[in-house]
N, C-alpha and C positions, 0 to 999 in steps of 0.2 A: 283581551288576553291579560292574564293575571301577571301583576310584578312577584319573579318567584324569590322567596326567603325574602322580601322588604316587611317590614313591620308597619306597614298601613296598606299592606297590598287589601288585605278586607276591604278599610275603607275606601281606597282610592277603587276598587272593580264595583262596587256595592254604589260609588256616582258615577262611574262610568255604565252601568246598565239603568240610570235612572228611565222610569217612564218620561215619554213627551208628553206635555198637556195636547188636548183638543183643540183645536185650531177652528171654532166655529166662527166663518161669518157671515151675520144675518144680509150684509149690503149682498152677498152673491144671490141668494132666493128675491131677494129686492129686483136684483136687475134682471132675474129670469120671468118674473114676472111682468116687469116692464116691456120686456119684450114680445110676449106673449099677447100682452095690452094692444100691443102695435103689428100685432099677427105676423110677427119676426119668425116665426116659426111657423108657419104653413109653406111649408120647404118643397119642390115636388114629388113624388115617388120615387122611390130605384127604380129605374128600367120602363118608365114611364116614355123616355125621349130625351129627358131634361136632366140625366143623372147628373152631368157634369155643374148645372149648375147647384144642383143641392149641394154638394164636395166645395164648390167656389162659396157656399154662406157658411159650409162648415169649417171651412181652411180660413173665414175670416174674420168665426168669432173665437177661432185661437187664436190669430194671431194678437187678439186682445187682450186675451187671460184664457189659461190651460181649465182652470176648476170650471170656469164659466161653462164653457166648452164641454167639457165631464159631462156636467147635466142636463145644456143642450144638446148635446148629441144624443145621451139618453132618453130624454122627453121627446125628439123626432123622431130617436128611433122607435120607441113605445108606438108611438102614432102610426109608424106605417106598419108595424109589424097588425096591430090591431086592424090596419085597411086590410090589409093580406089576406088574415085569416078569419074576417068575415065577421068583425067583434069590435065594427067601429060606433054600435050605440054603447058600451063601455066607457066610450070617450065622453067624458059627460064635463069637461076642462079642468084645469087646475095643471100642476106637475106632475109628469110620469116618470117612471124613472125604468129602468130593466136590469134586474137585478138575477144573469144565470150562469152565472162565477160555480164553479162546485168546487169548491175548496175544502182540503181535509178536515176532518173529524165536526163538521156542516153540511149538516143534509136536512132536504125538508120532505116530509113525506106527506103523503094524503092518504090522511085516517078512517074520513067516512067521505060520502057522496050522497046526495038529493039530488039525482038531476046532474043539471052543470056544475051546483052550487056544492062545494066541497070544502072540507074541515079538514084543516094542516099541524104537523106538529114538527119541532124540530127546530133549527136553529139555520140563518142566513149568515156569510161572510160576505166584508168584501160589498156591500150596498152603499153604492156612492150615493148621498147624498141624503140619506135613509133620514135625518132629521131637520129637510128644508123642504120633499118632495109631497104631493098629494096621495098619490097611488103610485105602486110600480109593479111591473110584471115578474114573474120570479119562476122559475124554473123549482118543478118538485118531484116528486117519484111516485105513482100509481101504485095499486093493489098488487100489480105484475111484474114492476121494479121497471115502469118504462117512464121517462123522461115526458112530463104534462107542463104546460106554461100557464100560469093560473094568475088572474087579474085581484090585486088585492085591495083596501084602502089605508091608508094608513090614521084614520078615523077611530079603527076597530080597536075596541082597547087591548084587545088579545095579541094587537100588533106593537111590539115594545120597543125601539130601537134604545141600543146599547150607547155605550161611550168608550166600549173596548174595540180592540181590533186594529184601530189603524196609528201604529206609530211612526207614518212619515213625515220626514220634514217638505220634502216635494209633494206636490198634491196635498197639501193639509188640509186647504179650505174648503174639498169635495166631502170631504169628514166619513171617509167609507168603513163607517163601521158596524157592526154586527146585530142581526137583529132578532129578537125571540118573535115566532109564531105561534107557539105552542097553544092551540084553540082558536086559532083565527082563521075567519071564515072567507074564501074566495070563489072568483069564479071560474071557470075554465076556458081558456082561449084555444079554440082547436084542439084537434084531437093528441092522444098521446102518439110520440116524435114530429108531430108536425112544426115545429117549434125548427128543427135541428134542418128538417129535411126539405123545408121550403125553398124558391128560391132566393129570397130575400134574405136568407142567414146571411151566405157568402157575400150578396151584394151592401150587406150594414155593413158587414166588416170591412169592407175595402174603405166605407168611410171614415173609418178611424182614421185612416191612411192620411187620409186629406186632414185631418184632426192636426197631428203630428208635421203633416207640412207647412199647413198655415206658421205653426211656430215657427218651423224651420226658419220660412221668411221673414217673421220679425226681428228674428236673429241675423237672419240674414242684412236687413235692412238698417243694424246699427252697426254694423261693420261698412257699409254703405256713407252710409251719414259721417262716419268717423273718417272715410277715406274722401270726402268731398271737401273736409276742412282741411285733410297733411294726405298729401300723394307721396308717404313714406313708402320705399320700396317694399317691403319687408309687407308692411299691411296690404299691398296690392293684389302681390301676389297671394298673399289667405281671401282677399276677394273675387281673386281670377277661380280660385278654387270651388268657391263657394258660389260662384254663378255655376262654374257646370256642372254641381251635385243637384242644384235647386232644377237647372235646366232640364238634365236628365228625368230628375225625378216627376217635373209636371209632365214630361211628355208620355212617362208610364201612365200617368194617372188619367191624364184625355184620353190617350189609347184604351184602357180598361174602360172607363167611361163610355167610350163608343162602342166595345165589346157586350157592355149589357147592354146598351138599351138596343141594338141590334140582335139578342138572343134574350130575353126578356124571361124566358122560362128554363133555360137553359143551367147547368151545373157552373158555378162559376169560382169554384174552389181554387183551381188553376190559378188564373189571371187575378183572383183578390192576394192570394198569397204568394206571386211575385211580384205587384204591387205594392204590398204591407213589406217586404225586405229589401226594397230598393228605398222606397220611401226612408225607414229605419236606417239603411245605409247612411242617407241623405243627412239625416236629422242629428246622427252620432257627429258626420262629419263635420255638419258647418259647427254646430256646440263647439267641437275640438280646436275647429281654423279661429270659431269669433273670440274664444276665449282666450289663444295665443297671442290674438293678433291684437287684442285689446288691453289686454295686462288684468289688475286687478280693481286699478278703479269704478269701472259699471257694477263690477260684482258689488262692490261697499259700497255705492254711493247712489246709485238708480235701483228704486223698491221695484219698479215693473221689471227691470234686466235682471235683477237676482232672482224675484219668483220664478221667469220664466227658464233660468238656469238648474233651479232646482226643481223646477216640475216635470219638466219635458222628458229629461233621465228615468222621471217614475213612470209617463206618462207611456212611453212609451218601450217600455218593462208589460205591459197587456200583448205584447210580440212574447213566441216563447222562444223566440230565438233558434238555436238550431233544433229543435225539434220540427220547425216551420219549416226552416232550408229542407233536412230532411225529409216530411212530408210530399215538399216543392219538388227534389228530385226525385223520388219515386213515382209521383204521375206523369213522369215524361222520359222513363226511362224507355220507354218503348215508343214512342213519338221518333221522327222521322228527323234527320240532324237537318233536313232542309228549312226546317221551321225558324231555326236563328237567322236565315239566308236574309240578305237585304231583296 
């Protein structure tokens, strides 16, 4: 907001809207790869049996680093979406990424067709990781104006990635920014809406969930560590707090976990999206309790405790907030009140 009638109000709003630089770094594709090396990512399926523990590798390489996490969860989830719909010789290795954000005035369309093989133009927002990943899947628009998921490379030189687009301080190192396709050639993963209407959409999403919690718990567990050295009162209580946000929130996440893989083809919009706002409950709160109960020194003096302060807030902003709640109470407005029953 402008200083009004000061005579450097120009300048002083003109460095306050300065741009951020880019925040690239190359150690994150280093270590995505490292992991990849050590088949750290052959994770099992949604709905396979084993959900809970893919959400248990994906809650544990947040609670590592947030960016990390960005990409691996993008790269598994690329991979199982490609198991899904029948387009796992696509997978030929390297980094995937999934890139189907539709973000205003970015759209990508599909200009011509051969076949599978189809020619996009238009512009991508919002592609986390667009200049560390191999290939990623990206969401485009048909002849018919219907929603196609089309397998790209980022080889192709008609694939340009940007240095615009992402000005945050949280999540920097994901570098989600914008990408020209304008004549770049892909290929088609499943038919048009199968992408939206499978049922592994709902079941990716609820992993974010576990994304988001893993941090919880790292945050969690320096509040932990700080109450093991001073049993001051004051911190105990932000830890009593902070065990049954965390507590609550894994037990939503085992329970949906057990919900897919015992309904495996099932709709699972419901239960991902009271999961993703309990979880977010979760994640706002302990941020709140650890950072009260901490003061300021972790923020200034521990690089992993401040990224992770700053990332988590953007990280998970991918909730739309009450638009979600709202959604969440519409499909159950007509459901039966015995269903909260114990």
């Amino acid at each position: 907001m402008a200083v009004p009638h000061h005579p450097y109000a120009f300048l002083l709003q003109t460095f306050a809207e300065r741009a951020n630089q880019l925040q690239l770094d190359e150690r994150l594709a280093q270590v995505l790869r490292q992991c990849q090396h050590a088949q750290l990512d052959e994770l099992p399926l949604p709905a396979g049996g084993r959900t809970l523990e893919r959400w248990q590798a994906l809650a544990q390489v947040a609670g590592f680093d947030l960016a990390l996490v960005k990409l691996f969860e993008g790269h598994t989830d690329a991979r199982a979406i490609l198991a899904e719909l029948g387009a796992a010789h696509l997978d030929t290795g390297g980094i995937w990424a999934v890139w189907a954000a539709e973000a205003p005035g970015a759209r990508v369309q599909i200009a011509e067709r051969q076949g599978s093989r189809v020619k996009l133009t238009g512009r991508k927002a919002w592609c986390s990781g667009a200049l560390q990943v191999d290939h990623a899947l990206v969401s485009a628009w048909d002849e018919q104006g219907r929603p196609q998921l089309v397998a790209i490379s980022m080889a192709d030189p008609c694939v340009r990635p940007s240095e615009q687009g992402w000005q945050a301080i949280g999540m920097a190192a994901s570098a989600s920014v914008e990408v020209e396709l304008e004549g770049a050639y892909a290929q088609a993963v499943g038919g048009p809406g199968e992408y939206l209407s499978r049922p592994g959409f709902w079941q990716g999403g609820a992993g974010i969930a576990a994304c988001w919690y893993g941090a919880a718990v790292c945050a969690g567990d320096y509040l932990r560590e700080a109450a093991q050295r001073s049993e001051e009162p004051h911190r105990l209580a932000h830890l009593g707090a902070v065990d049954a946000h965390l507590s609550a929130a894994a037990a939503v996440l085992r329970e949906t976990a057990a919900w897919i893989d015992a309904h495996p083809a099932a709709d699972a919009e419901r239960v991902t999206r009271r999961a993703r706002a309990v979880v977010e409950d979760c994640a706002e709160a302990v941020l709140r309790h650890v950072g009260r109960a901490l003061g300021a020194s972790p923020f200034c003096g521990d690089p992993r405790f401040a990224r992770l302060f700053a990332d988590l807030p953007v990280f998970i902003r991918q909730s739309h907030a009450e638009r979600d709640l709202a959604a969440l109470g519409a499909s159950i407005t007509d459901l039966p009140s015995l269903r909260w029953a114990l």
